[in-house]
One Martini backbone bead per residue (centre of mass of N, CA, C, O) as a GRO file, in nm:
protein
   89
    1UNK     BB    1  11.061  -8.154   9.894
    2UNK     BB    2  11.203  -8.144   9.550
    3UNK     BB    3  10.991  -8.027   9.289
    4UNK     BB    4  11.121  -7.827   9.036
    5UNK     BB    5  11.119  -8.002   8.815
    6UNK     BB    6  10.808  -8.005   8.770
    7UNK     BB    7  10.797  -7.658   8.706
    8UNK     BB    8  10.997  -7.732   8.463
    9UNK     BB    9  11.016  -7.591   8.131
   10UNK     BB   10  11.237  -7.727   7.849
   11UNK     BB   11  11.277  -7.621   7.534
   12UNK     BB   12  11.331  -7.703   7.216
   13UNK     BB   13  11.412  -7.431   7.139
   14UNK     BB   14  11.572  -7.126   7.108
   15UNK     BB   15  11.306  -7.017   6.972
   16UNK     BB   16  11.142  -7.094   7.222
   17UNK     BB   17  11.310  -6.929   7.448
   18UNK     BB   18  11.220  -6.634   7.274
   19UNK     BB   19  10.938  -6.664   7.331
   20UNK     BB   20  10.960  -6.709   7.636
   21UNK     BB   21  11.106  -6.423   7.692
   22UNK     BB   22  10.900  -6.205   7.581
   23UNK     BB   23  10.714  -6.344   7.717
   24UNK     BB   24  10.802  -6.251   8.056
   25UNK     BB   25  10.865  -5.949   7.965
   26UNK     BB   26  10.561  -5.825   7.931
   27UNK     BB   27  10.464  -5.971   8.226
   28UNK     BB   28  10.675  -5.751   8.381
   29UNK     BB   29  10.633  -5.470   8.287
   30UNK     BB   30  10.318  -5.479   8.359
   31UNK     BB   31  10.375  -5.520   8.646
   32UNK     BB   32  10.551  -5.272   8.742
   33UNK     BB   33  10.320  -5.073   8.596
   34UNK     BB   34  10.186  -5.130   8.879
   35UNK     BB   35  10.330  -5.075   9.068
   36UNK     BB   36  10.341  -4.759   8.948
   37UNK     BB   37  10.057  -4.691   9.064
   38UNK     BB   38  10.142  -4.641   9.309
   39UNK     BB   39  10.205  -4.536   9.654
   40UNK     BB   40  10.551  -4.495   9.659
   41UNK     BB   41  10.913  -4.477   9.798
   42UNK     BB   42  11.122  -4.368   9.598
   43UNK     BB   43  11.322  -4.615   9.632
   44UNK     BB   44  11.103  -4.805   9.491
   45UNK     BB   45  11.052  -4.657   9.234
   46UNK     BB   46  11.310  -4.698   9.112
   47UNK     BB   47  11.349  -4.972   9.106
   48UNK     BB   48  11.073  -5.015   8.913
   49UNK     BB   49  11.232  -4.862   8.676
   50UNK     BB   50  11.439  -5.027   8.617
   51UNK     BB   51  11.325  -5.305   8.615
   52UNK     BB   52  11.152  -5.208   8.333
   53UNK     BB   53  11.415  -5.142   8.161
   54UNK     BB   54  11.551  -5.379   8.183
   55UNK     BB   55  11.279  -5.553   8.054
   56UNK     BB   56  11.305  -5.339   7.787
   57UNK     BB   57  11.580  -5.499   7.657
   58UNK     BB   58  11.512  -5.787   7.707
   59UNK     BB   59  11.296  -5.796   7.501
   60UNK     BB   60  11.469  -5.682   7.261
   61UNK     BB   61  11.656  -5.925   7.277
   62UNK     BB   62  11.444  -6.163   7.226
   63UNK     BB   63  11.284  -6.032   6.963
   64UNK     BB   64  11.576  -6.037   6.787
   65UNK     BB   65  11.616  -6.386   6.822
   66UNK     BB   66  11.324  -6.446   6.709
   67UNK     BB   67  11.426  -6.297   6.437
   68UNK     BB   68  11.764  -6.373   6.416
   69UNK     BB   69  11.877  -6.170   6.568
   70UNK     BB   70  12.210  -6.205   6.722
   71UNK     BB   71  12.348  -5.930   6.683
   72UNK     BB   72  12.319  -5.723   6.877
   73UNK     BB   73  12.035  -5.747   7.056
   74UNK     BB   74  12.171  -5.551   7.268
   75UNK     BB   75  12.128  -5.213   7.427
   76UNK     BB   76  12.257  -5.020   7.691
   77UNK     BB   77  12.237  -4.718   7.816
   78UNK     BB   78  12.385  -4.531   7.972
   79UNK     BB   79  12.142  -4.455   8.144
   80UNK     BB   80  12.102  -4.738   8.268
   81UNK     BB   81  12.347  -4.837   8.353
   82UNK     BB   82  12.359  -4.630   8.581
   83UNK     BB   83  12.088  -4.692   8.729
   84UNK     BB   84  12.165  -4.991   8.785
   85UNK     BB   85  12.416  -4.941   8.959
   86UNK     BB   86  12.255  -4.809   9.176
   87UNK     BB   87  12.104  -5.074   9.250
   88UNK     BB   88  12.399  -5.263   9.282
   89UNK     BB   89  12.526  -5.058   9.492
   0.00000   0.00000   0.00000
């Protein structure tokens, strides 16, 4: 039985949608951090770092919406984009 519309909040405003999206980007970072804090195979931990600085851009775009700035919410900088492109080539 496909019970996932039971499981998933609707926001009723795009305010409170950059509100869920700013903790949800805090406990994704958390998670990473508990990861690397681990010993892990240098390719696991490359994959944990990318995910945390992705992570860490996507905070920024969402705390910038959440106060109103959505002109350029985030900039990805030429390191992460390098970074990005190894983990998904």
């Amino acid at each position: 039985m496909d019970d996932a519309a039971s499981r998933v909040t609707v926001p009723s405003s795009l305010q409170e949608s950059d509100e869920i999206g700013v903790e949800a980007e805090i406990r994704n970072i958390e998670m990473y951090e508990s990861f690397l804090k681990e010993d892990l195979p240098e390719d696991v931990r490359f994959v944990f770092e990318n995910l945390k600085r992705a992570s860490e851009s996507y905070l920024r775009a969402f705390e910038n919406a959440s106060q109103g700035n959505v002109s350029g919410t985030t900039s990805v900088t030429e390191q992460e984009s390098v970074a990005l492109n190894k983990v998904f080539t």
